[in-house]
N, CA, C and O atoms as a DFTB+ gen file, in Angstrom:
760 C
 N C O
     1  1     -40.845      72.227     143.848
     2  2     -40.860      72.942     142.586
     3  2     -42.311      73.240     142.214
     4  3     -43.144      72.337     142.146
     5  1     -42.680      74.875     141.909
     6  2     -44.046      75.059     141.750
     7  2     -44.646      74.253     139.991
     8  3     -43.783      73.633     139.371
     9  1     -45.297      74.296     139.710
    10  2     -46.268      73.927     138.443
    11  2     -45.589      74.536     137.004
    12  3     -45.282      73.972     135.954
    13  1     -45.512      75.739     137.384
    14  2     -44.915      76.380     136.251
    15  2     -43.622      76.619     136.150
    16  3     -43.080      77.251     135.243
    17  1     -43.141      76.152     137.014
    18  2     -41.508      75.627     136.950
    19  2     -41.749      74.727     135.945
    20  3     -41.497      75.028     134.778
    21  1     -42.198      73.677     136.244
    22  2     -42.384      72.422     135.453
    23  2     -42.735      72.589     134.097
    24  3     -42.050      72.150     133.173
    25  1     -43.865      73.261     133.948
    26  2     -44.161      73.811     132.224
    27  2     -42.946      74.195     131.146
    28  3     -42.903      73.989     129.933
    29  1     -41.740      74.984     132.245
    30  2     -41.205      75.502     131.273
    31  2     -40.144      74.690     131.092
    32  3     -39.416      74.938     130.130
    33  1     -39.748      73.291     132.169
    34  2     -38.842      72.932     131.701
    35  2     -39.176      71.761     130.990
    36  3     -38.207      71.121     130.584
    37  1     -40.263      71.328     130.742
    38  2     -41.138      70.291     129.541
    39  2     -40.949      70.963     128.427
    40  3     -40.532      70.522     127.356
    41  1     -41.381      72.448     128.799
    42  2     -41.448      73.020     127.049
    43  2     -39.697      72.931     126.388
    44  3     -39.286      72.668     125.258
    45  1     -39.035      73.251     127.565
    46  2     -37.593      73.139     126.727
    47  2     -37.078      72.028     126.639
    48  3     -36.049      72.016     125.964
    49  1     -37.563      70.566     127.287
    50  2     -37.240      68.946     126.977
    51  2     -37.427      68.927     125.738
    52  3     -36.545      68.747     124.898
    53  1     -39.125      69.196     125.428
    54  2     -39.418      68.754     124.355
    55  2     -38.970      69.631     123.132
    56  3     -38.748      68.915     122.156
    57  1     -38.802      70.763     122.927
    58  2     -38.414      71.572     122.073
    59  2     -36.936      71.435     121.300
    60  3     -36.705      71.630     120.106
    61  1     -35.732      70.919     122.678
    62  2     -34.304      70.428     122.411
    63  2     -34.576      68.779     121.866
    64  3     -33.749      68.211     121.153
    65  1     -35.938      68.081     122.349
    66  2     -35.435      66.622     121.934
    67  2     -35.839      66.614     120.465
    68  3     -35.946      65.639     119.721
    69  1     -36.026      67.811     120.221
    70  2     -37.084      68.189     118.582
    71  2     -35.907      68.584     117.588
    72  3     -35.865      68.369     116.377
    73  1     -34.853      69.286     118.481
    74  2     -33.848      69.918     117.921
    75  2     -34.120      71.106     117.283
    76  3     -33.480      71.669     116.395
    77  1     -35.446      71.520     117.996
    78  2     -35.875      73.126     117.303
    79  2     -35.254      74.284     118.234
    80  3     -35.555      74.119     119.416
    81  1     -34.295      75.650     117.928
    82  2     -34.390      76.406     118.493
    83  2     -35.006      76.904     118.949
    84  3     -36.128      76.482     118.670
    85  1     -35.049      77.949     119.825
    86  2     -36.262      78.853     120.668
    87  2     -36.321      79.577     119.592
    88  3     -37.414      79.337     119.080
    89  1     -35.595      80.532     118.800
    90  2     -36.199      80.920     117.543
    91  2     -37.272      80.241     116.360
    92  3     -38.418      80.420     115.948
    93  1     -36.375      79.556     116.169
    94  2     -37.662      78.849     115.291
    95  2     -38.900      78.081     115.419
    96  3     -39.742      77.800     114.566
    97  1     -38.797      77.650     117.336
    98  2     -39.970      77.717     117.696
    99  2     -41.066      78.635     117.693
   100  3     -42.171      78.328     117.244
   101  1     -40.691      80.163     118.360
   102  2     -41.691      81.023     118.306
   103  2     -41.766      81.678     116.954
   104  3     -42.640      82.545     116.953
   105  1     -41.038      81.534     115.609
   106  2     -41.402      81.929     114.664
   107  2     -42.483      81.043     113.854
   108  3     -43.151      81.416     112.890
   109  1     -42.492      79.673     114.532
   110  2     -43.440      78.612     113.848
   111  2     -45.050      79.038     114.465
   112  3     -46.155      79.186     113.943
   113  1     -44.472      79.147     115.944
   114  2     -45.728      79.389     116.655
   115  2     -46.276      80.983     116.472
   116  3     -47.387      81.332     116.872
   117  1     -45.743      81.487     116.102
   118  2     -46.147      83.137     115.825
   119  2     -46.279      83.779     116.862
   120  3     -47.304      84.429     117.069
   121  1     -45.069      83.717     117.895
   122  2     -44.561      84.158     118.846
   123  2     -43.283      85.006     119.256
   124  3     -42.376      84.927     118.427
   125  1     -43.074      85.646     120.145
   126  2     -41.675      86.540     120.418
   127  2     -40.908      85.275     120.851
   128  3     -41.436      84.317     121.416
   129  1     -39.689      85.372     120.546
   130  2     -38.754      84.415     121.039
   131  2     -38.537      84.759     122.112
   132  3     -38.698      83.767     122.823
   133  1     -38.199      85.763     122.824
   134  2     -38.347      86.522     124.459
   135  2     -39.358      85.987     125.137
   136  3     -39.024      85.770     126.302
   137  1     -40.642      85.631     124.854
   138  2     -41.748      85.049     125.005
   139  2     -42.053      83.750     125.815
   140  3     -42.556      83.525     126.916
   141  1     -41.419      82.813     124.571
   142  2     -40.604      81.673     124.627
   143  2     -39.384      81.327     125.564
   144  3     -39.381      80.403     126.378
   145  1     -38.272      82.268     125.313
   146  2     -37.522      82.322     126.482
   147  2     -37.803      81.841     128.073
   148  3     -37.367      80.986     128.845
   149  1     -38.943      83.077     128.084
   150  2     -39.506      83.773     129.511
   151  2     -40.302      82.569     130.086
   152  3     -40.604      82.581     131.280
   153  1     -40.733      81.297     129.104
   154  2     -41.868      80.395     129.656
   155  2     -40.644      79.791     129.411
   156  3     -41.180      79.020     128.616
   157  1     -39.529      79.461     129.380
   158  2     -38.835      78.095     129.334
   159  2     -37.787      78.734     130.730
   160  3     -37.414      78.183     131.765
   161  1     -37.643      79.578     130.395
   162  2     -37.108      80.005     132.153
   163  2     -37.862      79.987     133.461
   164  3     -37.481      79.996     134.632
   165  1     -38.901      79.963     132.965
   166  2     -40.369      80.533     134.451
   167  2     -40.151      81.672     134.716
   168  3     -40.462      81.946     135.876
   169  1     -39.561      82.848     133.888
   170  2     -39.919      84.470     134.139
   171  2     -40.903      84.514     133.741
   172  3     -41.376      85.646     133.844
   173  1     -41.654      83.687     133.211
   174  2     -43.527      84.469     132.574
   175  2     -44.010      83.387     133.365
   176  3     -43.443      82.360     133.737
   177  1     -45.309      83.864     133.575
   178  2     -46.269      82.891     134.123
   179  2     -47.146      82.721     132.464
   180  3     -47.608      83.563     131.693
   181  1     -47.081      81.290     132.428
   182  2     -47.681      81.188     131.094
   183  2     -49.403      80.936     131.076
   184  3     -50.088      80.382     131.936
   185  1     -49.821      81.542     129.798
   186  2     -51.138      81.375     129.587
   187  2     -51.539      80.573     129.137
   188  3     -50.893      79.566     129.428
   189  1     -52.541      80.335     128.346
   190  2     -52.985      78.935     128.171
   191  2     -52.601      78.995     126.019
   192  3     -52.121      78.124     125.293
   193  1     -53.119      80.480     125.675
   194  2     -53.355      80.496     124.051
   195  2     -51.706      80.147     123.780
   196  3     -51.616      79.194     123.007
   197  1     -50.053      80.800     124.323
   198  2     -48.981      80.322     123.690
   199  2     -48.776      79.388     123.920
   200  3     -47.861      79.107     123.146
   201  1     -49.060      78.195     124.753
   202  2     -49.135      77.055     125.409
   203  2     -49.508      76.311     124.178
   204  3     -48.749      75.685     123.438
   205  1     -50.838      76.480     124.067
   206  2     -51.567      75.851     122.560
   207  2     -50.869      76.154     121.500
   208  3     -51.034      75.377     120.560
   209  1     -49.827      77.401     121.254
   210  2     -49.480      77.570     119.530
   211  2     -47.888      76.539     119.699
   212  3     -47.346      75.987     118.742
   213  1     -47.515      76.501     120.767
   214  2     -46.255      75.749     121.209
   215  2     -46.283      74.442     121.050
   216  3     -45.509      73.825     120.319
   217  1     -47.225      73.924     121.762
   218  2     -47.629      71.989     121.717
   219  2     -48.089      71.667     119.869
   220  3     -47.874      70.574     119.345
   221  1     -48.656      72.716     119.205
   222  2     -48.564      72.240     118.049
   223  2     -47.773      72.446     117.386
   224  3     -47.838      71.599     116.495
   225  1     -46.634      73.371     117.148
   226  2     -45.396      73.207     116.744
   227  2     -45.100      71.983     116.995
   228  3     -45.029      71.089     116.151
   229  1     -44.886      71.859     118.343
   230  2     -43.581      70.562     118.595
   231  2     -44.606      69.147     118.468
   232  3     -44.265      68.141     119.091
   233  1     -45.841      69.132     117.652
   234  2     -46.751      68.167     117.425
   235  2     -46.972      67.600     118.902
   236  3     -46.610      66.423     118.922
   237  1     -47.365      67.961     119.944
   238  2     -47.392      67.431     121.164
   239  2     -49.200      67.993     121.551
   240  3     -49.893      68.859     121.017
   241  1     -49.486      67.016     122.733
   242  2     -50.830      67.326     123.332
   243  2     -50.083      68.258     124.270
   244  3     -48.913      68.265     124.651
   245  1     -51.357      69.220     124.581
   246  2     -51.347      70.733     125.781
   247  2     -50.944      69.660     126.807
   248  3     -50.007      69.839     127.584
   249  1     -51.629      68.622     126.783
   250  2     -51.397      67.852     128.167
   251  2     -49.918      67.622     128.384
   252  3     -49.453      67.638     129.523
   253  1     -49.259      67.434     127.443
   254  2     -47.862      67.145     127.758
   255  2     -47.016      67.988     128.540
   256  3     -46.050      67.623     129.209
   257  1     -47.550      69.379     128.372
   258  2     -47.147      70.301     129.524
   259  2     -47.413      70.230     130.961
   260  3     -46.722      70.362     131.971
   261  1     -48.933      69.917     130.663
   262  2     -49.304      70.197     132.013
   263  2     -49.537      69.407     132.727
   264  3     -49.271      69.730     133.884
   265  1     -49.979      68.346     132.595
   266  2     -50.319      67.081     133.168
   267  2     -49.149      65.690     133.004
   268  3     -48.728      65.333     134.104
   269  1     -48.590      64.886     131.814
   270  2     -48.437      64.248     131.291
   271  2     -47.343      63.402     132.006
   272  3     -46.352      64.035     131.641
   273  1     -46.851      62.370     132.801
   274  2     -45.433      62.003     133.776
   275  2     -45.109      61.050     133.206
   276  3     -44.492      60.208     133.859
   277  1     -45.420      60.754     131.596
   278  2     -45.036      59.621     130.907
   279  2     -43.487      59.946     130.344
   280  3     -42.882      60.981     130.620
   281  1     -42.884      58.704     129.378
   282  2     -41.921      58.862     128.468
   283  2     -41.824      60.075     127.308
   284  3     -42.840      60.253     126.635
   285  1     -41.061      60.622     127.136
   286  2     -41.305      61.985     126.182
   287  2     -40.165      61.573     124.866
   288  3     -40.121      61.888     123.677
   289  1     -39.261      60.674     125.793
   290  2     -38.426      60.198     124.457
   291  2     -38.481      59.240     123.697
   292  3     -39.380      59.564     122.921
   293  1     -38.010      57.978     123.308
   294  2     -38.594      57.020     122.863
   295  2     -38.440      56.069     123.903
   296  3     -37.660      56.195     124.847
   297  1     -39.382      54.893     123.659
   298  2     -40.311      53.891     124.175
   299  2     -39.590      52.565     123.741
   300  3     -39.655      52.151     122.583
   301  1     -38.868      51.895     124.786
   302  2     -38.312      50.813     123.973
   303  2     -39.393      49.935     124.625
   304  3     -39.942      50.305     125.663
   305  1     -39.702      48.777     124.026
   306  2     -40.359      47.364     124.529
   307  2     -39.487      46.552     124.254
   308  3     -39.293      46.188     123.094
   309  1     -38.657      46.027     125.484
   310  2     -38.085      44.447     125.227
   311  2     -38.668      43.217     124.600
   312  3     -39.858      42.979     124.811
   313  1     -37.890      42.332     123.780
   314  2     -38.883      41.517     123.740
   315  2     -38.792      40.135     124.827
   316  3     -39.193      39.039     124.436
   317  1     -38.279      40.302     126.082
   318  2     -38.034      39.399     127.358
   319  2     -38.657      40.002     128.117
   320  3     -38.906      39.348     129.130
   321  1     -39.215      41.417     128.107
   322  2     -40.188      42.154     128.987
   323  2     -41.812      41.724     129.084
   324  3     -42.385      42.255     128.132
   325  1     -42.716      40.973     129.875
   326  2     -43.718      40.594     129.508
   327  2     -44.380      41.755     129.380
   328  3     -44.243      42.619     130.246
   329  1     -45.398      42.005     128.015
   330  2     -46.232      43.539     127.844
   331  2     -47.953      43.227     128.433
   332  3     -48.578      42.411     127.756
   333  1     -48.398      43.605     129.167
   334  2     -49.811      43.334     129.593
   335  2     -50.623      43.624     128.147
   336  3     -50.526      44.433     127.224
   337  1     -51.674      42.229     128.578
   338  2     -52.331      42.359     127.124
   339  2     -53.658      42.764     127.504
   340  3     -53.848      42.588     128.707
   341  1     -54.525      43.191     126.958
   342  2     -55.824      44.308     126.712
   343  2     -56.239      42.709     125.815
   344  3     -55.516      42.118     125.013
   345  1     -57.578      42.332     126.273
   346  2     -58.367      41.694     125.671
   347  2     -59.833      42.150     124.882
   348  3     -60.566      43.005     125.381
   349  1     -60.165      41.443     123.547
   350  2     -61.433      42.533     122.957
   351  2     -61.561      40.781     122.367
   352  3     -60.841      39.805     122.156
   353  1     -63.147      41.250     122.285
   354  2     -64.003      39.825     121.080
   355  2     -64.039      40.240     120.129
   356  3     -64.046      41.470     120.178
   357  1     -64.081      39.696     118.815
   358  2     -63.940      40.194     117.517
   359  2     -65.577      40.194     117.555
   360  3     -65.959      41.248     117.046
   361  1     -66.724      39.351     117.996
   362  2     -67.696      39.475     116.980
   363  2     -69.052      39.986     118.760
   364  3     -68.885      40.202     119.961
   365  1     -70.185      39.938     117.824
   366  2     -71.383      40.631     118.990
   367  2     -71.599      39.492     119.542
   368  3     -72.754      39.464     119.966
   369  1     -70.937      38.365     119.775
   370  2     -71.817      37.468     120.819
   371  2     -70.764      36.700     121.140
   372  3     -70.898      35.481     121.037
   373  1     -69.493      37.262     121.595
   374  2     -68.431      36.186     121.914
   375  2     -68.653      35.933     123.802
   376  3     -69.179      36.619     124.679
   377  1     -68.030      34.753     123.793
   378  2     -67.665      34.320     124.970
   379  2     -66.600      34.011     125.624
   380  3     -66.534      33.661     126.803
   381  1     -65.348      34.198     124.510
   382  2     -64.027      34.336     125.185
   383  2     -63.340      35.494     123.989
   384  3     -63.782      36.022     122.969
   385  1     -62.119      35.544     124.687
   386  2     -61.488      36.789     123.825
   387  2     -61.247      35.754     122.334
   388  3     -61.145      34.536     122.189
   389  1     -61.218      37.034     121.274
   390  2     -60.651      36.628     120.296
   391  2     -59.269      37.519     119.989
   392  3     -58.385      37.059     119.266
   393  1     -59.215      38.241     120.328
   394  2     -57.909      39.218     120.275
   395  2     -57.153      39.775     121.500
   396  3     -57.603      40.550     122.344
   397  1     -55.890      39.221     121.436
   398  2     -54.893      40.077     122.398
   399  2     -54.375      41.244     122.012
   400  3     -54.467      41.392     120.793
   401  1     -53.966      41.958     122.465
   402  2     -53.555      43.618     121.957
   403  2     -52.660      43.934     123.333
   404  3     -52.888      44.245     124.502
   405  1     -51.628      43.695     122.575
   406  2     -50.030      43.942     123.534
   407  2     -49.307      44.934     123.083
   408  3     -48.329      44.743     122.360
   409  1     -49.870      46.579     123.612
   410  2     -49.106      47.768     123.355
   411  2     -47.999      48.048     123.126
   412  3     -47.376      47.806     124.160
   413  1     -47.103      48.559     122.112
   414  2     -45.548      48.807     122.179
   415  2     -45.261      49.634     122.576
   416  3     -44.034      49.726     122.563
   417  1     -46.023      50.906     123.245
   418  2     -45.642      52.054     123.348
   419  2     -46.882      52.890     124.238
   420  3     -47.389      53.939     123.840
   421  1     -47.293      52.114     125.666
   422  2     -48.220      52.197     126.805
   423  2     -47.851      53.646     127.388
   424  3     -48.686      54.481     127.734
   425  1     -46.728      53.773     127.429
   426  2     -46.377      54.814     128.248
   427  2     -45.601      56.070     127.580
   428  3     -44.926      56.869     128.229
   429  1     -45.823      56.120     126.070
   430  2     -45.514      57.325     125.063
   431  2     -46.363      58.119     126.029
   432  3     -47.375      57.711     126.598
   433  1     -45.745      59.442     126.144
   434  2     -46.799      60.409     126.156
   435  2     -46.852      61.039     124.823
   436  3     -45.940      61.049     123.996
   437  1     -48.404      61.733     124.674
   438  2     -48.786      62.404     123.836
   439  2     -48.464      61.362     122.034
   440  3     -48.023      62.134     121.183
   441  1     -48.582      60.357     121.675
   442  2     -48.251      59.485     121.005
   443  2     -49.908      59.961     119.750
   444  3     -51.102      60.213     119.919
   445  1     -49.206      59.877     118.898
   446  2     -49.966      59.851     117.453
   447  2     -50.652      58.936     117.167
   448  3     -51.803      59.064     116.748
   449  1     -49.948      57.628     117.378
   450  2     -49.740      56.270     116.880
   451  2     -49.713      55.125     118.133
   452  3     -48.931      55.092     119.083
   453  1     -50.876      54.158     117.803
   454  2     -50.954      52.996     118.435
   455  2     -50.397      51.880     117.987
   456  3     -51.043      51.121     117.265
   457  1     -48.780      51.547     118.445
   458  2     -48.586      50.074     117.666
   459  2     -49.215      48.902     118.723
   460  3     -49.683      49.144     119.836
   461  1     -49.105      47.593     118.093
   462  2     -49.591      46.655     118.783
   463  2     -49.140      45.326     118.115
   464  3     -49.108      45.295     116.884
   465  1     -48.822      44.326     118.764
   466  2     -48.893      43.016     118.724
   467  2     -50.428      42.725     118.753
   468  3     -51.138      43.111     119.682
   469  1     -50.859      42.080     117.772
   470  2     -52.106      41.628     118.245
   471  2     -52.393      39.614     117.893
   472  3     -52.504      38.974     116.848
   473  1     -52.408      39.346     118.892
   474  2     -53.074      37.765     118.640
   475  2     -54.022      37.415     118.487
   476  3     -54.871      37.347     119.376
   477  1     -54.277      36.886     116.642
   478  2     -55.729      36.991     116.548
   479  2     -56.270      35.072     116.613
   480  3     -55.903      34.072     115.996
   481  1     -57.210      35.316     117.620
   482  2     -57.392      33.744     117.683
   483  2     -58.642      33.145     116.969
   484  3     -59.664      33.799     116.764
   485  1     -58.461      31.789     116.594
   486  2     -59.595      30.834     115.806
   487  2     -61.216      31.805     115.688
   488  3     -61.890      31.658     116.707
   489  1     -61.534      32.254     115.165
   490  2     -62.581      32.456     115.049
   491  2     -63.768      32.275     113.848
   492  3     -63.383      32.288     112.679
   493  1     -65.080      32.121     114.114
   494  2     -65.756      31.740     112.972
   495  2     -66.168      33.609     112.460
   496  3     -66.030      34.747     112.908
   497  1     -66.687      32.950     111.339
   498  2     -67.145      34.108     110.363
   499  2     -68.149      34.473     110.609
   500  3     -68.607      35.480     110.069
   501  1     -68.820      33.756     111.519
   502  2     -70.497      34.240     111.919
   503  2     -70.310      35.467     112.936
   504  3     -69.375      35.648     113.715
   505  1     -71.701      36.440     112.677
   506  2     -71.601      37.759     113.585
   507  2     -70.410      38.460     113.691
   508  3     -70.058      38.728     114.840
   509  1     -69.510      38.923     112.527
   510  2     -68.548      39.590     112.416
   511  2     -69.445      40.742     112.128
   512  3     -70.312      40.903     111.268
   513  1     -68.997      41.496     113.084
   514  2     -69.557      43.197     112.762
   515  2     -68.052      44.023     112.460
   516  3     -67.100      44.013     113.239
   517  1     -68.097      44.737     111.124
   518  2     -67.140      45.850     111.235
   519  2     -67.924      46.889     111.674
   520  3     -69.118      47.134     111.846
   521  1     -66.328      47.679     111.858
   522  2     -66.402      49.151     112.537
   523  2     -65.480      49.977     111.461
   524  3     -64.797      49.595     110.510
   525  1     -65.768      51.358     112.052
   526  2     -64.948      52.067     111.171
   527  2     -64.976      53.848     112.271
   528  3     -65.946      54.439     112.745
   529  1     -63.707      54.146     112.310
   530  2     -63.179      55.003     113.046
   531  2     -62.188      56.118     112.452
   532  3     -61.480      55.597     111.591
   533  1     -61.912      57.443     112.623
   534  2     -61.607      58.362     112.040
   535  2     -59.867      57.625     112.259
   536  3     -59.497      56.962     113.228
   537  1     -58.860      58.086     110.768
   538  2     -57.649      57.769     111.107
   539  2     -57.302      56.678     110.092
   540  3     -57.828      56.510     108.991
   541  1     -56.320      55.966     110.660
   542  2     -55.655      54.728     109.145
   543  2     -54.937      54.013     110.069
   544  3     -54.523      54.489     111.126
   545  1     -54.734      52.579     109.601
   546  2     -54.165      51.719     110.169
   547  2     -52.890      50.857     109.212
   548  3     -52.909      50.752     107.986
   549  1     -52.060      50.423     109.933
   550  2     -51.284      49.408     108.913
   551  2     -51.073      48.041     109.347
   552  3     -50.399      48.009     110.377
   553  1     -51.318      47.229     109.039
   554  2     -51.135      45.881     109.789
   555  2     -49.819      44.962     108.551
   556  3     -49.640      44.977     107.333
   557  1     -49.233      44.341     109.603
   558  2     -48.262      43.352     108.791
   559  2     -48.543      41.968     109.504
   560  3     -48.910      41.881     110.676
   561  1     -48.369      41.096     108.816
   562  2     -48.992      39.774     109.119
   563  2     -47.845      38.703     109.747
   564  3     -46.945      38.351     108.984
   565  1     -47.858      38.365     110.640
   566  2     -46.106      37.749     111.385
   567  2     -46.492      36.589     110.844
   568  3     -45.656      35.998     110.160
   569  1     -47.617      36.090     110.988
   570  2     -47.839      34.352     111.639
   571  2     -49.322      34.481     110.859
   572  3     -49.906      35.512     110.526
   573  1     -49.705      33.175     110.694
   574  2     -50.677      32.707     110.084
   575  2     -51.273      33.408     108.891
   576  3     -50.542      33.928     108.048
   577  1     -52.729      33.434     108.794
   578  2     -53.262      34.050     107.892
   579  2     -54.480      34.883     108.257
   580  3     -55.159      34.179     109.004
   581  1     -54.893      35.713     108.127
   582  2     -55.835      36.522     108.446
   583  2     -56.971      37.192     106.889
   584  3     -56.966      36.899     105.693
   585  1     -57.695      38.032     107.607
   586  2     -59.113      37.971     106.625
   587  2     -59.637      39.376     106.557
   588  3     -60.768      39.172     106.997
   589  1     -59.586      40.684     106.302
   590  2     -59.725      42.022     105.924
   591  2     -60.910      42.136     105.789
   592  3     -61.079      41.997     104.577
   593  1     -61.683      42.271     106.164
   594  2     -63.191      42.687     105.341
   595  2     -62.795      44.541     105.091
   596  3     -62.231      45.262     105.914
   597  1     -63.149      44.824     104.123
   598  2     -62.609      46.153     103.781
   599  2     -63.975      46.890     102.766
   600  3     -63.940      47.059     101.547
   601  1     -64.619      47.084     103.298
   602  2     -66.030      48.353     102.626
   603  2     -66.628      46.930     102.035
   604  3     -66.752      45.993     102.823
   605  1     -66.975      46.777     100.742
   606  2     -67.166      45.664     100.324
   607  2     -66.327      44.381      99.506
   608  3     -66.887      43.469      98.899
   609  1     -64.712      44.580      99.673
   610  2     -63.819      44.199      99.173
   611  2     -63.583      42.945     100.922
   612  3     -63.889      43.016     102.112
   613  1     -63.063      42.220     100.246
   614  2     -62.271      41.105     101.500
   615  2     -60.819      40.514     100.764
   616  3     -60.599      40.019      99.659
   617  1     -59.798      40.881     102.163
   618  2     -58.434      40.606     101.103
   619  2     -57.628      39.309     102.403
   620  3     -57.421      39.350     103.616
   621  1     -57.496      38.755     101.815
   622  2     -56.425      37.476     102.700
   623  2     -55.271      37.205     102.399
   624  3     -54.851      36.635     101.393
   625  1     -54.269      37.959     104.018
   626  2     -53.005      37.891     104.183
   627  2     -52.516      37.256     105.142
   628  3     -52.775      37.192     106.344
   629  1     -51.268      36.475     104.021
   630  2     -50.287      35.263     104.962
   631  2     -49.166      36.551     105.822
   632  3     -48.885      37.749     105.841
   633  1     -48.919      35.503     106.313
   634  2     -46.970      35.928     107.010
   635  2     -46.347      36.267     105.627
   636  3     -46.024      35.642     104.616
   637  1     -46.331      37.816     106.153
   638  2     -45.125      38.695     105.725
   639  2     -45.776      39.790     104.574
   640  3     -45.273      40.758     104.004
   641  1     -47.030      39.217     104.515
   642  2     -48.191      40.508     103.657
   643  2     -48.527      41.489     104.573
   644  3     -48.420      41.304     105.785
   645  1     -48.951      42.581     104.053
   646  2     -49.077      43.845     104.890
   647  2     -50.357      44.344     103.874
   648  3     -50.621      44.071     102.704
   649  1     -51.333      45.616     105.371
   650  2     -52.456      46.471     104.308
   651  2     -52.372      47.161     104.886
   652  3     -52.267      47.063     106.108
   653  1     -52.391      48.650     103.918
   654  2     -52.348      50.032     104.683
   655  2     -53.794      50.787     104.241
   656  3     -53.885      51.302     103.126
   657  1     -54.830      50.812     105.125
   658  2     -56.302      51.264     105.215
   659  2     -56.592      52.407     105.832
   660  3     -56.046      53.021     106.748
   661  1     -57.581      52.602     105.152
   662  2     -58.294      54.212     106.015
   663  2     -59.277      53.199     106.758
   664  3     -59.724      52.151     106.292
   665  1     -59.554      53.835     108.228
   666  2     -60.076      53.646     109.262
   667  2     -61.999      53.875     109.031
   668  3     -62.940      53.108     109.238
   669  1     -61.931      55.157     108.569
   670  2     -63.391      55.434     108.183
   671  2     -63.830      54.596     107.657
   672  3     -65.038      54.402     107.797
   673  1     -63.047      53.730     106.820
   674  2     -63.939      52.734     105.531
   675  2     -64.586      51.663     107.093
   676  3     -63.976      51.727     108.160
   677  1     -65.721      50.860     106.945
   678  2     -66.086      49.830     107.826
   679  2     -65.009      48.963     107.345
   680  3     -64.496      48.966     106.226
   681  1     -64.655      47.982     108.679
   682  2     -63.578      47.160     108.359
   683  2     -63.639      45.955     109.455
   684  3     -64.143      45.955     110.578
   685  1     -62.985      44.976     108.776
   686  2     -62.629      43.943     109.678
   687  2     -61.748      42.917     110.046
   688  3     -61.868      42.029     109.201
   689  1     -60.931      42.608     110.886
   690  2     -59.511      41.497     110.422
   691  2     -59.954      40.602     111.276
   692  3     -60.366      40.992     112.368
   693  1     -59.957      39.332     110.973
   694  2     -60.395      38.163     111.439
   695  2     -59.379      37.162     110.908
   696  3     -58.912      37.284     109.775
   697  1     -58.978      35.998     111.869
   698  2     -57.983      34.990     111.389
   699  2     -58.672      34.056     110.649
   700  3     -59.895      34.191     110.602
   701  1     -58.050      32.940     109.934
   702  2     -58.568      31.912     108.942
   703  2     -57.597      30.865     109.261
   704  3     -56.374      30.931     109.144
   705  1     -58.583      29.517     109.841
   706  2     -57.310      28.637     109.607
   707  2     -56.722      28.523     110.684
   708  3     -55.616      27.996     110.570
   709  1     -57.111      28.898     112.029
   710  2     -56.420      29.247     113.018
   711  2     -56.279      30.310     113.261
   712  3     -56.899      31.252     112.768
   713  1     -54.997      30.371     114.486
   714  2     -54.590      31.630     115.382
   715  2     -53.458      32.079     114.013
   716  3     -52.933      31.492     113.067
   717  1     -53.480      33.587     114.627
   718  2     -52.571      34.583     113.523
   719  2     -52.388      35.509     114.737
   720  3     -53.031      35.673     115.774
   721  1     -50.873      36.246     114.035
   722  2     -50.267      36.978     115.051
   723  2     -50.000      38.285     113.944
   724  3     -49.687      38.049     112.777
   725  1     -50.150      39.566     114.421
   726  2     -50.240      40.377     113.332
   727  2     -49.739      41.724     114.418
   728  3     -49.979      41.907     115.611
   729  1     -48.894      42.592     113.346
   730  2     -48.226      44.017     114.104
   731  2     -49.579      44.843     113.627
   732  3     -50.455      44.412     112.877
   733  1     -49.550      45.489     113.940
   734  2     -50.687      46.817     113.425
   735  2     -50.286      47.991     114.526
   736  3     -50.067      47.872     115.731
   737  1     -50.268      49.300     113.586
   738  2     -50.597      50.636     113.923
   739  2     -51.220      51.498     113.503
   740  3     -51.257      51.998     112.379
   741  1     -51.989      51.807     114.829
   742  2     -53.173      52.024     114.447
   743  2     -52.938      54.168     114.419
   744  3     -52.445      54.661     115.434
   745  1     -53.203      54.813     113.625
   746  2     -53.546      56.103     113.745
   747  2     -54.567      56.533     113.675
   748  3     -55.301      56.416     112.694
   749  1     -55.015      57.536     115.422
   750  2     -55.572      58.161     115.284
   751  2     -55.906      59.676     115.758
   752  3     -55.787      59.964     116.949
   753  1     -56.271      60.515     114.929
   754  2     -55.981      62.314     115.427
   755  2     -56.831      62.452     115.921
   756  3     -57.914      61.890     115.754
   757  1     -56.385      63.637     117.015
   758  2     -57.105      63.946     118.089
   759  2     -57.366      65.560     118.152
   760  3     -58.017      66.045     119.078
């Protein structure tokens, strides 16, 4: 099957798993529905500009057409499935991890949204550097207690408290008291 076989039958996966007609696709995208048609059949060889007005309709990356061999529908994570964990240090001079980060959704393609298990372990308060990144996050707190540094505000949440933050602000979550286990999703646009 050539390449652009493939384009057009991604564009019509994703367009039916959207539940958008081919009409109201190319009327969103400011396109001929014949147009549309012609790239979901492979009678057109498609270009790159309806390609682009298409993937943002159906909120999708260009890549999802052309490149992308991930999940397009939803993403289940078992919880008997072991999820590979991504290790990070919370502060500038660590020597073992302080955070696990166990993806729910590794193999979304084109995904908005980063959820995560994250295990946040014992750490001191010394050399905590925040960061701050375009986007917003939400964290809910499973297990223990944890520590927000938030612009110049600091907020401390047990199991079953939640904070919904802008990303830009400098920020920081650090456990207290021990290990803490915390959901967070993270958004960010691209």
């Amino acid at each position: 099957m050539a390449e652009n076989d493939l384009i057009g039958e991604r564009i019509k996966r994703v367009r039916e798993s959207r539940k958008i007609s081919v009409e109201d696709l190319a009327e969103r995208a400011g396109l001929n529905p014949d147009l549309v048609r012609g790239l979901e059949t492979n009678a057109l060889i498609p270009s790159l500009a309806p390609l682009i007005k298409i993937a943002r309709v159906l909120g999708v990356r260009l890549g999802t057409f052309l490149d992308d061999v991930d999940t397009l529908g939803p993403v289940i994570t078992r919880s008997d499935a072991p999820v590979p964990a991504v290790r990070f240090a919370g502060n500038t001079r660590a020597v073992s991890s302080e955070l696990d980060f166990y993806s729910l959704a590794h193999n979304k393609a084109g995904r908005h949204m980063e959820p995560f298990i994250i295990d946040i372990h014992g750490s001191s308060a010394s050399d905590i550097k925040t960061s701050s990144h375009e986007g917003e996050e939400f964290i809910y707190v499973l297990q223990g207690t944890v520590e927000v540094l938030y612009g110049k505000e600091t907020y401390e949440l047990k199991a079953g408290d939640s904070i919904y933050l802008d990303s830009i602000v400098e920020h920081h979550v650090h456990s207290r008291n021990g290990d803490a286990r915390i959901l967070a999703v993270v958004y960010t646009p691209y």
